[in-house]
Backbone as CSV, one residue per row, in Angstrom:
resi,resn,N_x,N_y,N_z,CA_x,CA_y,CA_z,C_x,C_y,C_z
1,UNK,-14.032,15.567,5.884,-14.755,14.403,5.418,-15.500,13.761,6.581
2,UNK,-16.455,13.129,6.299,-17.194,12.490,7.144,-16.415,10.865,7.801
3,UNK,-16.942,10.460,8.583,-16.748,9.335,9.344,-16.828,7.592,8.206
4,UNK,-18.140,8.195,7.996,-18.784,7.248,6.916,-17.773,7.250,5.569
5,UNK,-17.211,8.511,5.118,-16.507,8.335,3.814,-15.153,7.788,4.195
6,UNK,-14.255,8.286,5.452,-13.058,7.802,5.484,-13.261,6.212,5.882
7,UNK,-14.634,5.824,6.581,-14.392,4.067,6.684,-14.202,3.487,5.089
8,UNK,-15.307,3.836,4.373,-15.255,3.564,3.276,-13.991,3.408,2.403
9,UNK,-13.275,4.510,2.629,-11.900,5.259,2.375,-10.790,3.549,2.163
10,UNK,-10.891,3.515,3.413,-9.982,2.388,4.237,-10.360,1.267,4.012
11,UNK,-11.423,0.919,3.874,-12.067,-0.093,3.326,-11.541,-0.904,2.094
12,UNK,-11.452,0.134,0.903,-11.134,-0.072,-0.513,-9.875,0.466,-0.664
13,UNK,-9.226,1.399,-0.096,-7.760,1.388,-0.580,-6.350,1.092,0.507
14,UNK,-5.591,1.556,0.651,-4.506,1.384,1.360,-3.385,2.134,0.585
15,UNK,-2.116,1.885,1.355,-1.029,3.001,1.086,0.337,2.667,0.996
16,UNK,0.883,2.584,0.442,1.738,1.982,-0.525,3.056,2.120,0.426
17,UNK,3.796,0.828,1.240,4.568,1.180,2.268,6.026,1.712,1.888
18,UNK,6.483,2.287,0.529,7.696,3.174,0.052,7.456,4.421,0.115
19,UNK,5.882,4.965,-0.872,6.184,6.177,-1.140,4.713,6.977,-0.474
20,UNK,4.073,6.181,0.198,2.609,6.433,0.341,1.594,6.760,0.040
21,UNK,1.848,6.526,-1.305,0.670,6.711,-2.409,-0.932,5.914,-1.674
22,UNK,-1.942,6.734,-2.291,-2.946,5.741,-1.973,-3.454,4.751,-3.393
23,UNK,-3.801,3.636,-2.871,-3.746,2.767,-4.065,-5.241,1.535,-3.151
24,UNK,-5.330,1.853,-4.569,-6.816,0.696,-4.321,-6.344,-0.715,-3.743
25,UNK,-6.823,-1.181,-2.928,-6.301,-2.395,-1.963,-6.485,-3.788,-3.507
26,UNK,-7.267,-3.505,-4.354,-7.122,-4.596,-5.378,-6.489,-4.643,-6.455
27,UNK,-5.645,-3.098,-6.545,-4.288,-2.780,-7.516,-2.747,-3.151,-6.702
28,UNK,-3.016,-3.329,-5.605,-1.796,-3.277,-4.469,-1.001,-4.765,-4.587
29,UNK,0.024,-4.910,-4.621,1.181,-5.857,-4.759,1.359,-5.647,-3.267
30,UNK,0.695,-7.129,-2.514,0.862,-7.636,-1.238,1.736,-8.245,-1.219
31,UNK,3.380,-8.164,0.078,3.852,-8.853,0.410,4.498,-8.780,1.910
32,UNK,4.762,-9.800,2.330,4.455,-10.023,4.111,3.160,-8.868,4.443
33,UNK,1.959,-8.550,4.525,0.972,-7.899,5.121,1.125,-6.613,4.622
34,UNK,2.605,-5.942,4.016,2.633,-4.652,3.442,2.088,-3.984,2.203
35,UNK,2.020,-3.240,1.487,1.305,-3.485,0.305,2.089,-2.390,-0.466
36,UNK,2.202,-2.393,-1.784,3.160,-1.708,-2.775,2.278,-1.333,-4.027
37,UNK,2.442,-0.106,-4.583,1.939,0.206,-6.100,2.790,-0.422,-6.860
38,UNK,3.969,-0.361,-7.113,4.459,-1.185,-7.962,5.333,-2.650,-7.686
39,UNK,6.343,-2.906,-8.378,6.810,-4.199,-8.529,8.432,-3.641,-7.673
40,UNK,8.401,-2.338,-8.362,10.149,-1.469,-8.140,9.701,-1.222,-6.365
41,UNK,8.806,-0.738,-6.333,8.683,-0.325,-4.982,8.386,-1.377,-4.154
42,UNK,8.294,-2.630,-4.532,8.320,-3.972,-3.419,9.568,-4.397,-3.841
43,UNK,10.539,-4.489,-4.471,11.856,-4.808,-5.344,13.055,-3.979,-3.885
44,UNK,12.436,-2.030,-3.641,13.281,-2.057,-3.140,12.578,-2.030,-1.677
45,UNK,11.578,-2.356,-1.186,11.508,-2.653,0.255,12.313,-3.946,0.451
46,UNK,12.837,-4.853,-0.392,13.261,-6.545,0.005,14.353,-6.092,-0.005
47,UNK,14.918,-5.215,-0.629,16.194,-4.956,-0.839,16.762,-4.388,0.558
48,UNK,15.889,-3.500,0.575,16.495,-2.530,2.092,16.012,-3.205,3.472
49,UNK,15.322,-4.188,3.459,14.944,-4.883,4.381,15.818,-6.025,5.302
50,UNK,16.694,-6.452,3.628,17.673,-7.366,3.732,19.080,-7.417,4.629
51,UNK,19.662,-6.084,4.413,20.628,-5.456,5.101,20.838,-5.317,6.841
């Protein structure tokens, strides 16, 4: 891929800090700066974070 497509890339999505899915940065469940596809997968980063 080109230079130009992966800025773009990065631009609009991001990666989901459980399973590393890529996920559009405006579908993403932000919390502390991390970002999650779902609700379960920010459910268990708090969980395992906690410990």
């Amino acid at each position: 891929m080109s230079l130009l497509s992966d800025a773009v890339r990065s631009t609009f999505t991001t990666r989901c800090a459980v399973c590393d899915a890529v996920i559009s940065r405006r579908d993403a469940i932000d919390h502390a700066g991390r970002a999650f596809c779902s609700v379960l997968h920010e459910a268990e980063y708090v969980v395992a974070t906690l410990d």
